[in-house]
C-alpha positions in Angstrom: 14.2 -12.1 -82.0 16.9 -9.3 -80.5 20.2 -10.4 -79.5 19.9 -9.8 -76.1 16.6 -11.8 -76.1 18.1 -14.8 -77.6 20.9 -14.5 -75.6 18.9 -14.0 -72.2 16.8 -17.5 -73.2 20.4 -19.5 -74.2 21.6 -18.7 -70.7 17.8 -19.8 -69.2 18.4 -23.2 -70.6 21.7 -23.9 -70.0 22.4 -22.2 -66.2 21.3 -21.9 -63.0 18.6 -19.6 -62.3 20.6 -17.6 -59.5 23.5 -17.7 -62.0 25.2 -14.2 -62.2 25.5 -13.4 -65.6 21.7 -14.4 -66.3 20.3 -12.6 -63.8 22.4 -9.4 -65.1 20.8 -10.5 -69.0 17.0 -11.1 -67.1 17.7 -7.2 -65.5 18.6 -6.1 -68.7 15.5 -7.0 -69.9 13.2 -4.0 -71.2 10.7 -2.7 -68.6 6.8 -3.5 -69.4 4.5 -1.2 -67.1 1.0 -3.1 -67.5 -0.7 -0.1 -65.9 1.5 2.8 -65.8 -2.0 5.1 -65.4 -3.0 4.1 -62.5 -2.2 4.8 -58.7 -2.4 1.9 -55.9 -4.2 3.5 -52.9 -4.0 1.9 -49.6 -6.8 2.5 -46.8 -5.7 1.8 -43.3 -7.5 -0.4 -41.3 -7.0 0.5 -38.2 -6.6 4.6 -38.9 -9.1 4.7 -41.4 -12.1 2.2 -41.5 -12.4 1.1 -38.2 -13.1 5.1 -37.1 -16.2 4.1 -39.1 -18.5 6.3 -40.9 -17.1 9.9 -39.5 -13.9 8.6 -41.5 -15.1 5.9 -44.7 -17.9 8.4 -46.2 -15.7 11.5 -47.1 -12.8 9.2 -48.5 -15.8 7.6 -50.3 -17.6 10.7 -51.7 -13.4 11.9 -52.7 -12.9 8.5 -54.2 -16.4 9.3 -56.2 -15.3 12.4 -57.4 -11.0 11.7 -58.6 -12.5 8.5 -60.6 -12.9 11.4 -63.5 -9.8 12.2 -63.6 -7.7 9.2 -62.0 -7.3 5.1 -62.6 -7.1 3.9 -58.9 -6.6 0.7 -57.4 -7.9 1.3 -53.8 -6.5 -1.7 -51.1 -7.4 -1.6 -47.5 -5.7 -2.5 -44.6 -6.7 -4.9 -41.7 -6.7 -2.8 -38.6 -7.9 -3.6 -35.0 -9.8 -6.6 -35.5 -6.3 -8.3 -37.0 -4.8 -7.2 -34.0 -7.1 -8.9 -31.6 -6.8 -12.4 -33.6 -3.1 -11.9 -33.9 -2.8 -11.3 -30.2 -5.0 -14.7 -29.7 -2.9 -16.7 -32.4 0.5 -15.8 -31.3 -0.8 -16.5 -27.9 -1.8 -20.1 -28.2 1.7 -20.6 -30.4 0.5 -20.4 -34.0 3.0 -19.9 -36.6 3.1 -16.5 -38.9 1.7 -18.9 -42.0 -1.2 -19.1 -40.3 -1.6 -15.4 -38.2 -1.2 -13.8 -42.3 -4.4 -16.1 -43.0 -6.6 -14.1 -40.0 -4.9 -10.9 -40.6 -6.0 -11.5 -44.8 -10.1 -12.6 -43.6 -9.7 -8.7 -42.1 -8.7 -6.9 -44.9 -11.3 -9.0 -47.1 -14.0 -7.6 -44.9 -12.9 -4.6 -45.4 -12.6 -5.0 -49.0 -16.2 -6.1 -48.7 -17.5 -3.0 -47.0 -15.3 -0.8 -48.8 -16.8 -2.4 -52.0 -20.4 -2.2 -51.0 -20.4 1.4 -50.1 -19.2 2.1 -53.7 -20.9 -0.5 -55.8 -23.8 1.9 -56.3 -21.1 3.9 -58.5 -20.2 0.6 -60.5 -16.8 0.1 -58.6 -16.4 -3.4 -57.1 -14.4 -5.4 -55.3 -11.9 -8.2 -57.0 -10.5 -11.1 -55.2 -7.7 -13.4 -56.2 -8.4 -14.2 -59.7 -10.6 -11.4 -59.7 -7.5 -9.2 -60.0 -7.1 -10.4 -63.9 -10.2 -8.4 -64.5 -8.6 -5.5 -63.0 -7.7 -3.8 -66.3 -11.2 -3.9 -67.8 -12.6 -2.5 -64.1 -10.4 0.7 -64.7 -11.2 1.0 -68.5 -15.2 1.4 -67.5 -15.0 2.6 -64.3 -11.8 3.9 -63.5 -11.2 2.0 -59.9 -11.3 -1.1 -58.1 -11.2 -2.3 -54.6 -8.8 -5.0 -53.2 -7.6 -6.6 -49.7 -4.3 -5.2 -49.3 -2.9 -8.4 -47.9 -0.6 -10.2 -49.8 -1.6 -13.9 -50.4 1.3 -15.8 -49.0 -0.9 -17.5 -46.1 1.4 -20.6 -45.0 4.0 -19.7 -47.6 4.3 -15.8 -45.7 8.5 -15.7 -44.9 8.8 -15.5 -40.8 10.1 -12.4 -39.3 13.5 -12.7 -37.6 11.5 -12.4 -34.3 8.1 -13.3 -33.2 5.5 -14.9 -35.1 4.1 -11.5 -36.3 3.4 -11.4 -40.4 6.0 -9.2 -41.7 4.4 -8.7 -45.2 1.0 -7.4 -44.4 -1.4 -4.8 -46.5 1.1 -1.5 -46.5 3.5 -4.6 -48.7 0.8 -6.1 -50.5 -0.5 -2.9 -51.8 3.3 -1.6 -52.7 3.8 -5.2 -53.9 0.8 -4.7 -56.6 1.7 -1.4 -57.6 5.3 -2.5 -58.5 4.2 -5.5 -60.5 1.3 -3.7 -62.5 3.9 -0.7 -63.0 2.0 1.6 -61.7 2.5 5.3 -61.4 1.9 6.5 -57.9 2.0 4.5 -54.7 -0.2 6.5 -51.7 -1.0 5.4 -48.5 -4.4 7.3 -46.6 -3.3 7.2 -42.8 -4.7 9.3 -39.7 -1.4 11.2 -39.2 0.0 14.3 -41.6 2.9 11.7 -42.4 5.9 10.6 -40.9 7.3 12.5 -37.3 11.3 12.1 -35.6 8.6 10.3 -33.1 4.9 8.8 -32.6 2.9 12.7 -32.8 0.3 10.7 -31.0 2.5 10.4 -27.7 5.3 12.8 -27.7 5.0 16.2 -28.3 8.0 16.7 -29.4 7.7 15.3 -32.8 8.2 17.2 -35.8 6.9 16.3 -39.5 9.1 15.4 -41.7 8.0 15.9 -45.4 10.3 14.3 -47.3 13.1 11.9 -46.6 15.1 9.0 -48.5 14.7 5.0 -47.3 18.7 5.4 -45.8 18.2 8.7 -43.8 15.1 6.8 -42.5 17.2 3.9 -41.4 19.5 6.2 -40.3 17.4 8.0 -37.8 15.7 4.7 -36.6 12.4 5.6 -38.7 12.1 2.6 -40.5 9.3 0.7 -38.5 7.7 4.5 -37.6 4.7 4.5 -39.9 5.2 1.9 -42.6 6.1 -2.1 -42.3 9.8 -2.5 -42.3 9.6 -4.6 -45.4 8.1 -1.7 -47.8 10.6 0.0 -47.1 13.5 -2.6 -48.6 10.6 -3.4 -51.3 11.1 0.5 -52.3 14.7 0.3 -52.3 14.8 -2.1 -55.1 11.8 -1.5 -57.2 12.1 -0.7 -60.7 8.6 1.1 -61.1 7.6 2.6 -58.0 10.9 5.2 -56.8 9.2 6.9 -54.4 5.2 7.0 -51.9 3.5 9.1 -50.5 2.1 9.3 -46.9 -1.0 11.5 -46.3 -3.8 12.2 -43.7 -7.0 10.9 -45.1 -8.8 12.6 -42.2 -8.4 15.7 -44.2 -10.7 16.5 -46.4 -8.9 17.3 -49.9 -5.4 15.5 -48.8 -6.3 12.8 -51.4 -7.3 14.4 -54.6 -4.5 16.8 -54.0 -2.0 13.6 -53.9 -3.7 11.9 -56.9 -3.1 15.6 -58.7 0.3 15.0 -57.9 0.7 17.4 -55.2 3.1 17.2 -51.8 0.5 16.3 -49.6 2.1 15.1 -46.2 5.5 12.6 -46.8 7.1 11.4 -50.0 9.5 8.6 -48.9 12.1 7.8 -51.7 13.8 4.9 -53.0 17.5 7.2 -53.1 
């Protein structure tokens, strides 16, 4: 037992766990990546699968083809169908705990269909304990589908406004790349990354292609094309410094990312 390790567990027993000088021993720690191969990939709903086949089969036939060369954990997003049960919740005065439940059935459906489409290649879908077997999906198969929402359900931390979910599938996905230590955090969106404005309504917006959480917060991009929250999550992570935003409606966008190329918007932590 190291020094710092016997120190670290003296201070466990005998202080508070918010206690200053423990925390600073707990973040002294050494760093263990669990999977420091693999990339987290997150599928938006609402950009992505709900355009439907046009959309799903190239990503699918992409997905097919990087598994040879990549370790990915693919998570999708929730997209309309969220939406319209949030807007139903919210309206009859349901809490967030409760509006995170609905907007997690979504992404499980699309985890679902998402897993269906590419069971044929021996790449399934894992669900809440599942994800233990995650590691032995990617050592025979190299990928694995999850539901990008985070599990908080009744436990999900309110928004300072509204009743909204604040952690929804871009966190969870970022949230399981941090902890497993992966290498690469990309979300597959319908836009070329992030704009000064929405590209969909003004035509004045011009791409940005890279940019650093504070010059986003800055400019008043932080709630432009990720949740809010991912972007404090980046600020602090110890693992993940830095995503990636790309089109997935462009054929190529994603095994270019996965090769480690600057494919649309790399937002960084500094």
């Amino acid at each position: 037992m190291t020094h710092s390790t016997a120190e670290l567990e003296e201070l466990l027993m005998q202080r508070s766990l918010s206690d200053p000088q423990l925390l600073a021993a707990a973040e002294a720690a050494p760093d263990f990546r669990i999977l420091p191969d693999a990339t987290v990939i997150k599928i938006g709903g609402q950009s992505v699968i709900d355009r439907g086949r046009a959309a799903v089969y190239p990503l699918v036939d992409e997905i097919v083809a990087a598994r040879k060369h990549h370790k990915m954990l693919i998570g999708t997003g929730a997209g309309t169908r969220a939406r319209h049960l949030y807007s139903i919740a919210a309206g009859v005065g349901l809490p967030a705990g409760v509006l995170s439940q609905l907007g997690a059935s979504v992404a499980d459906q699309n985890a679902v269909m998402l897993g269906q489409l590419l069971a044929k290649y021996g790449i399934s879908a894992v669900d809440g304990a599942g994800l233990s077997a995650v590691p032995l999906y990617l050592a025979e198969v190299n990928a694995v589908v999850f539901s990008g929402m985070p599990p908080y359900n009744l436990w999900m931390r309110p928004a300072p406004e509204g009743v909204i979910p604040p952690y929804r599938t871009d966190a969870g996905c970022f949230l399981l790349a941090e902890q497993f230590g992966c290498k690469a955090m990309i979300y597959v969106k319908d836009e070329n990354g992030l704009y000064t404005a929405n590209p969909k309504t003004s035509k004045d917006a011009t791409f940005i292609p890279k940019i650093s959480v504070d010059e986003m917060k800055a400019k008043g991009l932080h709630d432009s094309i990720l949740e809010f929250p991912v972007l404090d999550l980046l600020k602090t992570a110890r693992h993940i410094r830095e995503i990636q935003v790309i089109n997935g409606l462009v054929p190529g966008n994603l095994s270019r990312a996965l090769a480690g190329e600057h494919v649309g918007t790399i937002i960084t932590a500094s």
